[in-house]
TORLOVEX-15709 format. One record per residue (C-alpha): x, y, z; residue in one letter. Coordinates in pm, whole numbers, plus 50000, padded with zeros to 5 digits. Example, Ala and Ser with C-alpha at 12.3 -4.5 7.8 and 13.67 -1.06 7.14 Angstrom:
<pts>
512304955050780a513674989450714s
</pts>
This chain:
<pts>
500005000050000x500825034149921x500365048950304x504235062750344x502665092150092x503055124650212x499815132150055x496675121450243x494075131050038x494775140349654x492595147049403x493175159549071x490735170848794x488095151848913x484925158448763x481935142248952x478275141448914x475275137149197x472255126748934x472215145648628x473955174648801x477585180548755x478755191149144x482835192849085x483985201048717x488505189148728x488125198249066x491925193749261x493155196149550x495755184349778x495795178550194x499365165550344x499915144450626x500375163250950x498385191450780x495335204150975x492945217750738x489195233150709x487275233350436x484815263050478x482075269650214x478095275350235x475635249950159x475885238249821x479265246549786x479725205249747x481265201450053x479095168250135x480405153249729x483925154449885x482865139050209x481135114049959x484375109649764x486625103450048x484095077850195x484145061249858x480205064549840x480595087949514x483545083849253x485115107448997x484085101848635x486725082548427x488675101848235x492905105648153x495005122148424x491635121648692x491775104249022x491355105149379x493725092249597x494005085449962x496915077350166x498495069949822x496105048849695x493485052249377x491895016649456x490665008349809x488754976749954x485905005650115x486194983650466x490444984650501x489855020950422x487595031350669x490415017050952x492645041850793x490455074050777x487955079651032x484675100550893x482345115751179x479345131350959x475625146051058x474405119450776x476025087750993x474615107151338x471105107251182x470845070551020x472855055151346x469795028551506x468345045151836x468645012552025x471975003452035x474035011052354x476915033352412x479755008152406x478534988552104x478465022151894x482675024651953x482584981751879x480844993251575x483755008751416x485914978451455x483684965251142x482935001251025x479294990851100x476385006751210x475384985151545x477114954551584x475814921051489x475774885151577x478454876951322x481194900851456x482914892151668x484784917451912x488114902952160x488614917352508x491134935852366x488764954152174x486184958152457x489274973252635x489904994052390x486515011552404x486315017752725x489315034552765x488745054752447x485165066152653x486805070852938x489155098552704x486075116752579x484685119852903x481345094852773x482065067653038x478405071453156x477145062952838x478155024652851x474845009252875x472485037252766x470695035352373x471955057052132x468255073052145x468285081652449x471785105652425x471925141752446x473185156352075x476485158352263x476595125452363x476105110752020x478315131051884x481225125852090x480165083952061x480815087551682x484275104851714x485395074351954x483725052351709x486245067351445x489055064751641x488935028351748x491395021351485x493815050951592x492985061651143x495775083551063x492965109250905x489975124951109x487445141950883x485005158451058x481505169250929x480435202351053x481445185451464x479555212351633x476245220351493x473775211551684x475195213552005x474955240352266x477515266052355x479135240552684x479185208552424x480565228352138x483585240052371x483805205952500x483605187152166x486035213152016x488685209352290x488475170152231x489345178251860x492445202051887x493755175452162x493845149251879x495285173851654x498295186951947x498835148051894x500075152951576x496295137451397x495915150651058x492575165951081x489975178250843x487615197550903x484595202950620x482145231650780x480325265650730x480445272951051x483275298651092x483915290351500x484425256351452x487815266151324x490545266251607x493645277151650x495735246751600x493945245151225x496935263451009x495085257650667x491765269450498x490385256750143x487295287250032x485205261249855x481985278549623x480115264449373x482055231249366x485415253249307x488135262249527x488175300449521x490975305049743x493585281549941x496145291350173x497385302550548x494385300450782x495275341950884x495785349050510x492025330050411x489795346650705x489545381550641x486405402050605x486785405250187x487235366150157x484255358850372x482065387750226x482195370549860x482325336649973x478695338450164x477795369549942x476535392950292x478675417250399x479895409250758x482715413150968x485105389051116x486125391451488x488945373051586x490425362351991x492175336552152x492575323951783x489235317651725x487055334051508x483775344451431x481555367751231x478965395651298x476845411151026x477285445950947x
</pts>
């Protein structure tokens, strides 16, 4: 395997389709390993068709010089991929079964599953290896309670541990905070930039302009399936860039290294 690429994610002139409507048109772009990035755009932008084509639900139309590679590597089996690059989105948080309990949702990842089933089977090892990992994100109460029955929270911070079972070298996160109030968000967002002062690669695919913390030293303007703009996170967020990328004036504030916008 190809997984001693600097490159994590790499695609070049891919042009991809959802239906009959053309979403990316030789769309490229490049993420390194060690490289903290966020992908800001507004709905529609396509963000969710490049969750899609990391996740290997949606691929690039076949043409010369077009691909998109992971970790090195065009051609995946979709299961040994998932143990390499760990995907926390709203759509797995909203199809994820209600009745299955807290430590079965990390076992879950194991076989990139959603629940476990009577096939799988999971060593003490692994059991071990979920509790400990709940015990890190503070969801140790949440053992033996259904995945219904969670705060947003809750769930949320279940499906990050459920991505990192398999320590994935990659975290790509979809839009981690929305949805959750003002004390979860904090917590949730802490939890991330302690992965990434770990040295994980982390991406981060949002709209949501305080999602973005410090330790994030990258920002990709993505609008109307293009990249508009690419570069230093300080150099990205400035009140012009954001203006035309979510066409309303506003204006950014920035402290602590976070930042956020107020309309003006």
């Amino acid at each position: 395997m190809g997984l001693s690429s600097d490159k994590v994610i790499e695609l070049k002139e891919a042009t991809v389709y959802r239906g009959r409507t053309r979403v990316f048109d030789h769309f490229s772009l490049e993420i390194l390993r060690g490289q903290s990035v966020a992908i800001l755009g507004p709905n529609g932008s396509g963000k969710s068709t490049l969750l899609n084509l990391l996740s290997r639900q949606l691929y690039p139309v076949q043409q010369a010089g077009s691909f998109v590679k992971v970790l090195g590597e065009e051609l995946w089996n979709v299961w040994e991929l998932r143990t390499h690059l760990g995907i926390v989105s709203q759509d797995l948080q909203m199809e994820y079964m209600g009745h299955v309990k807290g430590l079965n949702v990390l076992l879950s990842g194991i076989y990139s599953s959603v629940g476990i089933w009577s096939h799988q089977v999971f060593t003490d090892q692994d059991r071990q290896r979920a509790e400990a990992l709940m015990a890190r994100l503070g969801i140790g109460h949440c053992r033996e309670k259904h995945f219904s029955e969670m705060s947003t929270g809750e769930q949320r911070k279940l499906l990050l541990g459920r991505a990192l079972i398999h320590n994935p070298e990659v975290l790509v996160l979809d839009e981690p905070t929305s949805g959750l109030d003002i004390r979860a968000c904090f917590q949730y967002l802490e939890l991330v930039r302690d992965l990434m002062r770990q040295g994980k690669t982390v991406v981060l695919v949002t709209h949501h302009i305080h999602e973005i913390p410090p330790e994030i030293n990258r920002v990709v303007l993505l609008r109307g399936g293009q990249v508009v703009a690419d570069g230093d996170k300080a150099a990205m967020l400035t009140d012009a860039h954001l203006r035309e990328l979510f066409d309303i004036p506003v204006k950014l504030v920035r402290l602590n290294g976070f930042y956020q916008v107020v309309p003006i």
